[in-house]
C-alpha positions in Angstrom: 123.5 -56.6 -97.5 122.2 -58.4 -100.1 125.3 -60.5 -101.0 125.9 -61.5 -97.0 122.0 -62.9 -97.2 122.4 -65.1 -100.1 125.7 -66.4 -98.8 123.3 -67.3 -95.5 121.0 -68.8 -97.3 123.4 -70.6 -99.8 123.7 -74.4 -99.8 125.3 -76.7 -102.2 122.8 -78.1 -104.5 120.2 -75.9 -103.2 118.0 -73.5 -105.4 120.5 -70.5 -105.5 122.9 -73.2 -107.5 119.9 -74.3 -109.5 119.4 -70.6 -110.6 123.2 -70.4 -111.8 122.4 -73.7 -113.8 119.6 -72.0 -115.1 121.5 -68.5 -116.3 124.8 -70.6 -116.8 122.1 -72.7 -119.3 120.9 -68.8 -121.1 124.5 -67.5 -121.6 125.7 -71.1 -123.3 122.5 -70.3 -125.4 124.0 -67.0 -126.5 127.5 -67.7 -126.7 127.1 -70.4 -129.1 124.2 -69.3 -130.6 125.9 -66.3 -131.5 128.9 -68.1 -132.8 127.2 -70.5 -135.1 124.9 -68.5 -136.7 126.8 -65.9 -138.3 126.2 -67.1 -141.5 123.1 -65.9 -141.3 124.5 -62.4 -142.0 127.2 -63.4 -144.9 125.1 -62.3 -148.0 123.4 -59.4 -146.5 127.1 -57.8 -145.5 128.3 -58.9 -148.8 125.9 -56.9 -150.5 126.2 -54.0 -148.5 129.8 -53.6 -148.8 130.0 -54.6 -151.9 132.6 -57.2 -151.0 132.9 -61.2 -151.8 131.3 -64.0 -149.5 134.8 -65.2 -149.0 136.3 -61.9 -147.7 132.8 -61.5 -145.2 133.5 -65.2 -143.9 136.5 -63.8 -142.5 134.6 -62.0 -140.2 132.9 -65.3 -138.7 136.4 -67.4 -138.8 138.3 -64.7 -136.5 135.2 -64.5 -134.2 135.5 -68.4 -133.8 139.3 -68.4 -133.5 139.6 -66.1 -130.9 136.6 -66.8 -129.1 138.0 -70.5 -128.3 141.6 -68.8 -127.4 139.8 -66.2 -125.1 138.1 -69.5 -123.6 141.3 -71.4 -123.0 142.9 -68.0 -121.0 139.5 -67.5 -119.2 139.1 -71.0 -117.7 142.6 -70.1 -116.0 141.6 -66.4 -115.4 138.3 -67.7 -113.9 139.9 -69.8 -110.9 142.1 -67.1 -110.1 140.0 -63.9 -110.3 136.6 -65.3 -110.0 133.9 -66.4 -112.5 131.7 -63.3 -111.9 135.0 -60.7 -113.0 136.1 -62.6 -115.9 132.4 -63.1 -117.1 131.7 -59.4 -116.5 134.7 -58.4 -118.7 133.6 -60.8 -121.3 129.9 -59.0 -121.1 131.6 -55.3 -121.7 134.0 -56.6 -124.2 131.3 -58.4 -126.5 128.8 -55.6 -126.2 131.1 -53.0 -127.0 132.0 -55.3 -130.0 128.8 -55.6 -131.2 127.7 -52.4 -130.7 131.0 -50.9 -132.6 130.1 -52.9 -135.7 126.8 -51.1 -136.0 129.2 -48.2 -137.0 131.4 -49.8 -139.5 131.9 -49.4 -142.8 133.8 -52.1 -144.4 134.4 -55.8 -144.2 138.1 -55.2 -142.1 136.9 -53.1 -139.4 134.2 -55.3 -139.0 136.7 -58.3 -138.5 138.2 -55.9 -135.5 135.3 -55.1 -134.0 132.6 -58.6 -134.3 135.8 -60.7 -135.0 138.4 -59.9 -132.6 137.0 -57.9 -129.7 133.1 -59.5 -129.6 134.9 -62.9 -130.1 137.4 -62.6 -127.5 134.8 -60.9 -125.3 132.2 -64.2 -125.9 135.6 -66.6 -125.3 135.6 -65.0 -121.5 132.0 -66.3 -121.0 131.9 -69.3 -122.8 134.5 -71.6 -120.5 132.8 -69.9 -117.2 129.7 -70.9 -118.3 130.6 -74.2 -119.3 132.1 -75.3 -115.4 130.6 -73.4 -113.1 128.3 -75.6 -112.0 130.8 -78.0 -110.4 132.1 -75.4 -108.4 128.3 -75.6 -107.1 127.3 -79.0 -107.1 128.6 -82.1 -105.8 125.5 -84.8 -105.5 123.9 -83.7 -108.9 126.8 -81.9 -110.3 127.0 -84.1 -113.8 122.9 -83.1 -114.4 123.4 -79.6 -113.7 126.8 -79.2 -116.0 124.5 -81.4 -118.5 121.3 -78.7 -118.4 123.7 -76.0 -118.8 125.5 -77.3 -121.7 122.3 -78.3 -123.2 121.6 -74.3 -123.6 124.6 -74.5 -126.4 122.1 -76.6 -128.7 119.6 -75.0 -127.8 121.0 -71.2 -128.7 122.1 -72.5 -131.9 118.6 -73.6 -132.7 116.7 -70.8 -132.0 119.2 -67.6 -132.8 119.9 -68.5 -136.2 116.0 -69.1 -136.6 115.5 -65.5 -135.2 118.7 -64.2 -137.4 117.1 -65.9 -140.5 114.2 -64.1 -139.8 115.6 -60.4 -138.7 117.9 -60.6 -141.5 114.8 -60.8 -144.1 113.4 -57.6 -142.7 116.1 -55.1 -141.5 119.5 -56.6 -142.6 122.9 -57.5 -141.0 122.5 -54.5 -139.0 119.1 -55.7 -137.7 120.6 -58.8 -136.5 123.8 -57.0 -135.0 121.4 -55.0 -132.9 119.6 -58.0 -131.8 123.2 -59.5 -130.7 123.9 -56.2 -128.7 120.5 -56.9 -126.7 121.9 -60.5 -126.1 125.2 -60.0 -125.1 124.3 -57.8 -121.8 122.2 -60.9 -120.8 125.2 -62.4 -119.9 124.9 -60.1 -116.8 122.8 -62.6 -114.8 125.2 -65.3 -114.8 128.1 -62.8 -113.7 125.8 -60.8 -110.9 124.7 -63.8 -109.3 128.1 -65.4 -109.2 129.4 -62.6 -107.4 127.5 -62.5 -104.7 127.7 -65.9 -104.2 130.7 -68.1 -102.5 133.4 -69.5 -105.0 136.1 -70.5 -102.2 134.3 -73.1 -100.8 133.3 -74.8 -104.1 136.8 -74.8 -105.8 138.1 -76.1 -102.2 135.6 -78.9 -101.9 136.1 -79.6 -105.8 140.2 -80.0 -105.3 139.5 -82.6 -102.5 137.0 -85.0 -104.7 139.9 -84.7 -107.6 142.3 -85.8 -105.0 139.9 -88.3 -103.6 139.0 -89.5 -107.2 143.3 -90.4 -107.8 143.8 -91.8 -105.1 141.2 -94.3 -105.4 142.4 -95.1 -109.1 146.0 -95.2 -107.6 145.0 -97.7 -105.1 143.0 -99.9 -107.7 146.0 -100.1 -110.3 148.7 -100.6 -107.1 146.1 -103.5 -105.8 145.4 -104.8 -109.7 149.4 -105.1 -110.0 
């Protein structure tokens, strides 16, 4: 099968980790991009709904909050269940999210559905994404985590430029349908990760923690 080839050909800091750093790089790129540029959006749903600015930023605020919560359950989920489940879940929940608030009609159902289900659904990718690269590194493990969080700046540079621009042309709705097509995207982090070993990495990772105390406990003992 496909997955027992890669796991024959997989090798710590070899180019099937290299090609998680690179997807693990796009879906920091989405996540945050997604998250910071929802401003982009305020005035057009405003107008549409005939609401205030203040009322719409709710939307935005709720998707933060519970995109950072989701985050803090999914970094425990992750090293229980796997990265490639809890990422996989985060791409159906976000997508469904999105997709539902191409259906709404008014400023509270959109705070269920982009708010509290496509946030929470983002908050299971974004803490995966953010660490998975030291279950697959160990000699260059700091540049790889590095490249992959460097997709976060990166995201929130060039979605809310692309945003900005949909939003001119075809709306809030515009955008949200350009979010749908992100959010599935996701998908190459959370295929790849589950064909590949996790065991091994989170083993290996444990024992240069362990290694790493020790060494700091024998300094201060020796320092006293």
């Amino acid at each position: 099968t496909l997955s027992h080839k890669l796991k024959e050909k997989y090798k710590k800091d070899g180019r099937l980790p290299w090609i998680i750093c690179g997807c693990a790089f796009v879906s920091n790129a989405i996540v945050y991009g997604m998250d910071c540029s929802f401003g982009e959006m305020v005035e057009s749903i405003a107008e549409d709904f005939d609401s205030t600015i203040d009322n719409v930023a709710w939307i935005g605020s709720v998707h933060s909050s519970t995109q950072y919560i989701a985050a803090f359950i999914s970094s425990m989920a992750a090293t229980r269940f796997g990265f490639g489940k809890i990422i996989s879940t985060g791409v159906l929940m976000s997508t469904t999210g999105v997709c539902l608030s191409l259906l709404t009609n008014s400023v509270s159902t959109l705070v269920v559905t982009y708010g509290i289900l496509g946030g929470i659904g983002l908050g299971l990718i974004y803490a995966p994404g953010s660490i998975i690269c030291s279950y697959h590194f160990k000699k260059r493990r700091s540049l790889a985590t590095g490249i992959a969080i460097c997709g976060s700046g990166v995201g929130i540079v060039l979605v809310s430029e692309l945003l900005n621009l949909i939003n001119k042309r075809h709306g809030w709705k515009g955008c949200m349908t350009f979010c749908a097509c992100l959010c599935p995207m996701n998908c190459l982090l959370a295929a790849i990760t589950l064909l590949l070993p996790e065991e091994e990495g989170k083993q290996e990772l444990c024992e240069d923690s362990n290694s790493q105390t020790q060494s700091v406990s024998w300094k201060v003992h020796t320092c006293n």
